[in-house]
C-alpha positions in Angstrom: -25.3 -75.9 -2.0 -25.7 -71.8 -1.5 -23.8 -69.7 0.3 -24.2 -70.5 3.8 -22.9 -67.4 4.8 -25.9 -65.4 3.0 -27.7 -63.6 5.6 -31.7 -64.6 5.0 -34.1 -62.1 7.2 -36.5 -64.9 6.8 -34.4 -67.6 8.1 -35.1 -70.0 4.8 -32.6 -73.2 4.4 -29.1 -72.8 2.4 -30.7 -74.1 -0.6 -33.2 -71.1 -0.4 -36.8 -72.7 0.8 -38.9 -72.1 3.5 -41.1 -75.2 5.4 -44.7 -74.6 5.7 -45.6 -76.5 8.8 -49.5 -76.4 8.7 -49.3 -78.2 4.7 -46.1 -80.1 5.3 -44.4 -78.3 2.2 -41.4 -76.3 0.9 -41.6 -73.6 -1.0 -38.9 -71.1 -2.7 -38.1 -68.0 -0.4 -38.3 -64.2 -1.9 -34.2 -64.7 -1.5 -34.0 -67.6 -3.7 -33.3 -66.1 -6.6 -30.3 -63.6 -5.1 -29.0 -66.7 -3.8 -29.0 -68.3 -7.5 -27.4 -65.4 -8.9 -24.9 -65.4 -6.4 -23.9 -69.1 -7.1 -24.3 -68.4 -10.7 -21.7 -65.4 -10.2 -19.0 -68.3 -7.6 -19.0 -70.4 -10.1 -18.6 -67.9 -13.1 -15.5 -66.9 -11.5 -14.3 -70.3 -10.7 -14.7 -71.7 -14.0 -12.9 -68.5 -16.5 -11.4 -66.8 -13.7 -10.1 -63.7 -11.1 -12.2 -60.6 -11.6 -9.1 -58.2 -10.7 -5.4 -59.2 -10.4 -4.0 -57.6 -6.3 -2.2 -54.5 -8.2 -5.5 -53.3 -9.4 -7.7 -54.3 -6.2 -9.2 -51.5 -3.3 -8.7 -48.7 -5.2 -10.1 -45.6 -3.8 -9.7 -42.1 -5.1 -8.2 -41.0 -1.6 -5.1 -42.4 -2.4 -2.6 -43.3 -5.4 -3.1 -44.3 -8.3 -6.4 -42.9 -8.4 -5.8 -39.6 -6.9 -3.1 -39.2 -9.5 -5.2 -39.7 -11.9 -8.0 -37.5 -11.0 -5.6 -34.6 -10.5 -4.3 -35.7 -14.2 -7.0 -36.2 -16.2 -10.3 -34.9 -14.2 -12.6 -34.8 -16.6 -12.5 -38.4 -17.3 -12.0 -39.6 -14.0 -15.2 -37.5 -13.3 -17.2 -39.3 -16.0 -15.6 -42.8 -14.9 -17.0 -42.2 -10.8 -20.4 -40.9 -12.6 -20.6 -44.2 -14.2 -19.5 -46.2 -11.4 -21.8 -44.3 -9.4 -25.0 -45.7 -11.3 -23.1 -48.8 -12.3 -26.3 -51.1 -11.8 -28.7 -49.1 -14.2 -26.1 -48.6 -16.5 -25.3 -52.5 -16.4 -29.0 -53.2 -16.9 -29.1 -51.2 -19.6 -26.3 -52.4 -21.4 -24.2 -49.1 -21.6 -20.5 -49.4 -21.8 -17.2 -47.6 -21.5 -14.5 -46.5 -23.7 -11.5 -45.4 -22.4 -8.9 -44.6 -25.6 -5.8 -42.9 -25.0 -1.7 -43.2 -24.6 -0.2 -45.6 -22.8 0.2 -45.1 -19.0 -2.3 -42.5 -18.4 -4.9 -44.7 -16.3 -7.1 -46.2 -18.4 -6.4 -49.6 -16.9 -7.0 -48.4 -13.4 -9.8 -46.6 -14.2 -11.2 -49.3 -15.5 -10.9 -52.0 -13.2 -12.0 -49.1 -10.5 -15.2 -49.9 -12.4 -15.4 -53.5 -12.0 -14.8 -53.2 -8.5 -17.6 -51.0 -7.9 -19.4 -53.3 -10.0 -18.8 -56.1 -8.0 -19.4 -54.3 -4.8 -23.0 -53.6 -5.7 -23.6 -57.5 -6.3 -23.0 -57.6 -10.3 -21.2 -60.6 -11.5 -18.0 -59.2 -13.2 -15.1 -60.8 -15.8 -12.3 -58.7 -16.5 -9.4 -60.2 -19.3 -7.3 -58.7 -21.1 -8.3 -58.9 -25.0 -5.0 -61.2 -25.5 -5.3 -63.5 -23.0 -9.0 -63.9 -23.4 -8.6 -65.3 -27.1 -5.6 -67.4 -25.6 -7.7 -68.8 -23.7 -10.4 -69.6 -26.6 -7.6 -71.0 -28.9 -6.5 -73.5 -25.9 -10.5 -74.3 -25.3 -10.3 -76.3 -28.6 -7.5 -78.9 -27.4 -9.3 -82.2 -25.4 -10.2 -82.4 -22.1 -9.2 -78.3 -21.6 -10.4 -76.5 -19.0 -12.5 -73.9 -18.9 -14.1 -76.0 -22.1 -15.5 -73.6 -25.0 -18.9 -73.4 -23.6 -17.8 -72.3 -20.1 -15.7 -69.5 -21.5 -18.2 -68.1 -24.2 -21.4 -68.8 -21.6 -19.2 -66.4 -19.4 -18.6 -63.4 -21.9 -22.1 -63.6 -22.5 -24.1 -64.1 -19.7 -21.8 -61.9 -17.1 -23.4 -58.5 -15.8 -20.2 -56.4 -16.9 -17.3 -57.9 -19.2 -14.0 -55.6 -18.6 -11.6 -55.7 -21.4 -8.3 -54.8 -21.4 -5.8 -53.6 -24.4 -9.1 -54.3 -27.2 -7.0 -53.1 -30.1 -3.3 -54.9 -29.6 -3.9 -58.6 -31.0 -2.8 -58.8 -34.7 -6.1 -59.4 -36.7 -6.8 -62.3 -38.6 -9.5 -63.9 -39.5 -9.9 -66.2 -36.6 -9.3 -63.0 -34.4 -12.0 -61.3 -36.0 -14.3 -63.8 -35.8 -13.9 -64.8 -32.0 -14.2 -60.8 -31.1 -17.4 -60.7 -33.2 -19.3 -63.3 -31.5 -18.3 -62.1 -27.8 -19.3 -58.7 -28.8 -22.3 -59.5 -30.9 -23.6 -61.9 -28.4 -23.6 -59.4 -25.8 -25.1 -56.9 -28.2 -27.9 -58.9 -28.3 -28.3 -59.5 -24.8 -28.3 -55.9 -24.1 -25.3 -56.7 -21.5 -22.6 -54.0 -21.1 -18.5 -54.0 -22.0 -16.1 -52.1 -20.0 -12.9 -51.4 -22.5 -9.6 -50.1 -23.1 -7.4 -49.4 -26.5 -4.5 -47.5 -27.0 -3.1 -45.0 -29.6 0.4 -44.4 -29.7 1.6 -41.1 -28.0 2.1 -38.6 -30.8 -0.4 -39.9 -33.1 -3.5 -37.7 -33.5 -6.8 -40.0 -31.4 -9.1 -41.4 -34.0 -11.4 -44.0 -32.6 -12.2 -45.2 -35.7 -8.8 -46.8 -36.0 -10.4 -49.2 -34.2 -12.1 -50.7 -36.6 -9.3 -51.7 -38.7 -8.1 -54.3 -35.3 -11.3 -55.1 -34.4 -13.8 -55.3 -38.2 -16.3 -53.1 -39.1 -19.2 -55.1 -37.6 -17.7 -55.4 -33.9 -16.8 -51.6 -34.3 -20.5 -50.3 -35.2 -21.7 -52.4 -32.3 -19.3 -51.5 -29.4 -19.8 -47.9 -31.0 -23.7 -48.2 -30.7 -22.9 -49.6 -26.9 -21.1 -46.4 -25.6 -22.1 -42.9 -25.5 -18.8 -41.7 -26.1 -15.0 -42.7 -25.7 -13.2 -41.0 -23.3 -9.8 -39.8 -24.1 -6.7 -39.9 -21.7 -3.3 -38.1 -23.5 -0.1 -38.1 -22.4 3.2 -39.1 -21.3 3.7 -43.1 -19.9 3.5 -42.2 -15.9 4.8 -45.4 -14.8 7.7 -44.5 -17.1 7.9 -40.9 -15.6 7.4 -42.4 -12.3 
């Protein structure tokens, strides 16, 4: 079954067809295929998952954290509302979003801000953070697991915007290497977009390149190809300073 609570101009059935009285038929309404993608997206996040965890939900630049961060860093913050602002096209046109920088500057905020504008304007969204996400992979193997494989890698693929979180902390190995490969390759080829952030230890000069030495060459040249540019965010921790 669809949503029932979809809201059809044409007054079409919850499966999304219409009844012709005069040839005794059904036939698909114009909102039948919002109301698949909609049920594609419920059980998307059903199957792998929360799209934001409460900390990180109704954010709005009126208010903290966001308004912090704005007065902090502006210039990203004013490329990250750009991009949110044209979230669709830039979904559609698989262009992503680096946000590289010292820990406790925003970059997780900001990003999630993204997937919940995302969201808002009807995209089907996964956030995970890099970690947990191959955790969840590793566990896929064992039997009878839940989200299987499939449903997980189906998922990184197929969503309209895949948010992750902290890209460059898991130890590579080849296993690592491999499993960030495919989810980044495969949405490469799909032309879908990837919302992500990495850190660099406060001090140390910002090289995105360092990258590549957590993530491989190959996933690096295509995230790289995905993005127009990082954006950087410098600075002291501010939930230590706060």
């Amino acid at each position: 079954m669809f949503d029932d609570d979809f809201d059809c101009p044409h007054g079409c059935d919850a499966n999304g067809f219409l009844f012709d009285e005069v040839t005794r038929s059904a036939y698909p309404c114009t909102c039948r295929e919002e109301r698949l993608r909609r049920r594609s997206h419920s059980d998307m996040e059903a199957s792998v998952g929360r799209y934001a965890p409460p900390r990180f939900q109704d954010l709005d630049w009126s208010r903290l954290p966001l308004s912090g961060i704005a007065e902090r860093h502006t210039a990203t913050a004013g490329a990250v509302r750009r991009y949110a602002g044209r979230v669709v096209q830039n979904a559609s046109e698989g262009r992503g979003l680096w946000l590289l920088g010292n820990k406790g500057t925003g970059k997780t905020t900001l990003a999630y801000y993204v997937a919940q504008e995302a969201r808002a304007a009807g995209l089907s969204v996964l956030t995970r953070n890099t970690t947990d996400l191959l955790n969840e992979l590793r566990d896929s193997y064992k039997p009878d697991a839940q989200p299987t494989t499939r449903q997980i890698i189906d998922a990184v693929t197929h969503v309209d915007l895949l948010h992750l979180e902290d890209v460059s902390v898991p130890r590579p190995n080849d296993w690592v290497l491999e499993q960030l490969y495919t989810i980044v390759n495969r949405r490469y080829e799909h032309n879908k977009a990837i919302v992500f952030t990495s850190d660099t230890p406060y001090g140390e000069g910002i090289n995105p390149d360092t990258l590549a030495d957590h993530i491989g060459e190959r996933t690096y040249s295509r995230l790289m190809q995905m993005i127009e540019q990082p954006f950087f965010m410098t600075g002291a921790d501010f939930r230590l300073a706060s």
